[in-house]
C-alpha positions as CSV (number, residue, x, y, z in Angstrom):
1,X,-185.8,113.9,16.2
2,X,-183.6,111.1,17.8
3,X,-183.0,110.7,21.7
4,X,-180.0,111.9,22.7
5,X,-177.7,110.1,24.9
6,X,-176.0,112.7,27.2
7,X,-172.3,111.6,28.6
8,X,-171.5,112.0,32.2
9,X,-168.4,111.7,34.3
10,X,-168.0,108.9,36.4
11,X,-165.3,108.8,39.1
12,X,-164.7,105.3,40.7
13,X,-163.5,104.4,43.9
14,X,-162.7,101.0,44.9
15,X,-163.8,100.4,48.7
16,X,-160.8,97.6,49.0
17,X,-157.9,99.3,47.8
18,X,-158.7,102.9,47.2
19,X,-157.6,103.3,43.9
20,X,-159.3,105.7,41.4
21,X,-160.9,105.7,37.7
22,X,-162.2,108.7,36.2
23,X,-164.4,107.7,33.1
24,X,-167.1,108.4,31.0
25,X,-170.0,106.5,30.4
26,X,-173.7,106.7,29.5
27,X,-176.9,105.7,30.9
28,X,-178.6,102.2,30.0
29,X,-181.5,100.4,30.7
30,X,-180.7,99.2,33.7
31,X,-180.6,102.4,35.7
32,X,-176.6,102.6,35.6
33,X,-174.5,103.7,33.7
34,X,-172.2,102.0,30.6
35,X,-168.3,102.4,31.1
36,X,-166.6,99.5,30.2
37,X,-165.2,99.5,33.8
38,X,-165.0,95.5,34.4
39,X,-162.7,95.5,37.8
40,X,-159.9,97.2,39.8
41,X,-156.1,96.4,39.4
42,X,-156.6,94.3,43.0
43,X,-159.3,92.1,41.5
44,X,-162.3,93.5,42.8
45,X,-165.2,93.2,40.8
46,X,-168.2,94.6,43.3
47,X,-167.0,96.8,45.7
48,X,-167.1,99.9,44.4
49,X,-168.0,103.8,45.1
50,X,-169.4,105.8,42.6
51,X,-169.8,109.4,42.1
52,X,-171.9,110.5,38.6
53,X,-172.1,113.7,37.6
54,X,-173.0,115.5,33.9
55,X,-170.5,116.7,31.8
């Protein structure tokens, strides 16, 4: 049987400006998780806080 990737939501707070992104991503190999999140309307690209939980 085939491993199953299970989605979780991800909500994203940027520590500069404070804005918010609710996504949806999956796990990788890493140890995070795959969005497609690449930065925050202000530019930051590292700064972030991020809450994971499943869906």
């Amino acid at each position: 049987m085939p491993e199953i990737n299970h989605r979780y939501k991800i909500v994203i707070r940027c520590e500069q400006c404070g804005e918010k992104y609710i996504l949806r991503g999956r796990p990788n190999e890493m140890g995070g998780f795959d969005t497609g999140f690449k930065r925050c309307v202000c530019g930051n690209e590292s700064q972030f806080d991020m809450d994971v939980s499943p869906e």
